[in-house]
C-alpha positions, 0 to 999 in steps of 0.5 A: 499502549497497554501491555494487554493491547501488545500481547493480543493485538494485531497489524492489519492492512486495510485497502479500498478499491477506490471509485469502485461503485463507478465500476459496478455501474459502469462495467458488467459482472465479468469485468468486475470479477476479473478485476478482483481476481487480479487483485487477490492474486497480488495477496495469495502471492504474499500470503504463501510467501510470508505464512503468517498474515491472511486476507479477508475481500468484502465488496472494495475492501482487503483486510491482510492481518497477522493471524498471530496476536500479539506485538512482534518486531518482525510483523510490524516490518513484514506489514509495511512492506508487503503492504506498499509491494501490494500497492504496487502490485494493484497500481501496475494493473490500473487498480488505485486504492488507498489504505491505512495500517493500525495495530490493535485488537482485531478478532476473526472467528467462525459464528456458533453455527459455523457458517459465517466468519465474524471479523470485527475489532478496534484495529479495523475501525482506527484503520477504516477511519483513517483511510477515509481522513485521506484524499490521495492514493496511497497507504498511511501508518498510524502511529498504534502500528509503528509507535512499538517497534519505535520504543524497541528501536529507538531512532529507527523510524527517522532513520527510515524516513531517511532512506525514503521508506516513508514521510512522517506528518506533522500528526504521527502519521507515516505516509508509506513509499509503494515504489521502494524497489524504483529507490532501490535500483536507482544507484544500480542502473546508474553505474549499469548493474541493472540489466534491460529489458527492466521488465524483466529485472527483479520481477515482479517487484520492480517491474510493478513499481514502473508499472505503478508509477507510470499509471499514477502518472498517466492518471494526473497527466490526463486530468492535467490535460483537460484543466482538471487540477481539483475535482475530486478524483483528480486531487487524489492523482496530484496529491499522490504524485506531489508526494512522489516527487517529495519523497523520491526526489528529483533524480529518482522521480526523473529516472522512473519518468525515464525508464517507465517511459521505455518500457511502453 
């Protein structure tokens, strides 16, 4: 990457509501409202926390940017978590989305007038490109947004990986763990640090993460039941809990079966 790009890019977010032209025809206006609403609370709540990304909505789509340009250790590291928190977050409402995080030229300006803001820029087109290649429900890193804190941190991201942050693919691509609180409480509960209900316990992260884990569940296990194992909605649902149960592992995958059952 050129050091103009690190100086005057930015990390970007980009999620889709996925089958949601389903939704528009389905559903009535006040529906679809309610459910956008629930989802741009989930945003509003991270962008008073954190101060230094905003969001965009256009019909299905969130943009959650950096509002600064340029490269900076601690917004690649802000992006990926509040961005798999964000997932999270949707999922436990029963809203599946999928997205992608580049890094890049992004612009956001008021038009001459100054009635209409303008949001265009390489940044978006990588992001948008990339969350179309994918057939499940979930984020993925491009390498334009981790390939900078790599050079600085040499060894960081495999060590990541390792802690089941993310997965890295065969093509540089990282495929981002939403639930990394269902990790994290994981050693807890079982020498009895968690305290019950666990809706109740470090909200509303982890209580999102079972929530999120059990819809996915939910999802694959219905279209499981009537025999669907490839249509096209049902492969985004197998596909996800596949990489659940990959990147989680068998002891965690089991426990959040456990404890997401308990809680219904």
């Amino acid at each position: 990457m050129t050091p103009t790009k690190k100086r005057y890019g930015r990390y970007l977010l980009f999620l889709d509501i996925l089958g949601f032209s389903e939704l528009v025809e389905t559903m009535g206006a006040k529906e679809i409202y309610q459910i956008i609403n629930k989802a741009l609370v989930a945003f509003k709540r991270w962008e008073d926390l954190n101060q230094q990304f905003s969001t965009i909505y256009f019909s299905d789509t969130f943009l959650f940017y950096q509002r600064s340009k340029g490269y900076d250790t601690k917004a690649f590291l802000e992006v990926y978590a509040i961005g798999g928190m964000l997932l999270s977050a949707l999922l436990a409402q029963g809203i599946p989305t999928r997205g992608a995080i580049s890094f890049g030229e992004f612009e956001v300006k008021d038009d001459q007038s100054g009635r209409l803001q303008l949001y265009f820029g390489r940044a978006l087109i990588d992001a948008y490109k990339a969350e179309q290649r994918e057939n499940w429900i979930g984020i993925t890193i491009l390498e334009s947004a981790w390939s900078l804190y790599e050079q600085e941190n040499p060894g960081l991201i495999a060590a990541f990986e390792r802690e089941r942050v993310w997965k890295k693919r065969c093509d540089g691509v990282l495929l981002l763990n939403p639930f990394i609180k269902l990790c994290g409480w994981y050693k807890y509960d079982m020498i009895g640090e968690v305290s019950k209900p666990y809706l109740n316990w470090d909200a509303p992260e982890f209580p999102n993460d079972i929530l999120g884990f059990k819809y996915l569940r939910d999802m694959a296990a219905g279209y499981a039941n009537n025999g669907d194992f490839s249509g096209k909605v049902a492969t985004k649902y197998h596909c996800t809990i596949a990489f659940l149960k990959d990147i989680l592992g068998p002891e965690i995958f089991e426990w959040g079966i456990k404890i997401s059952e308990e809680v219904v």
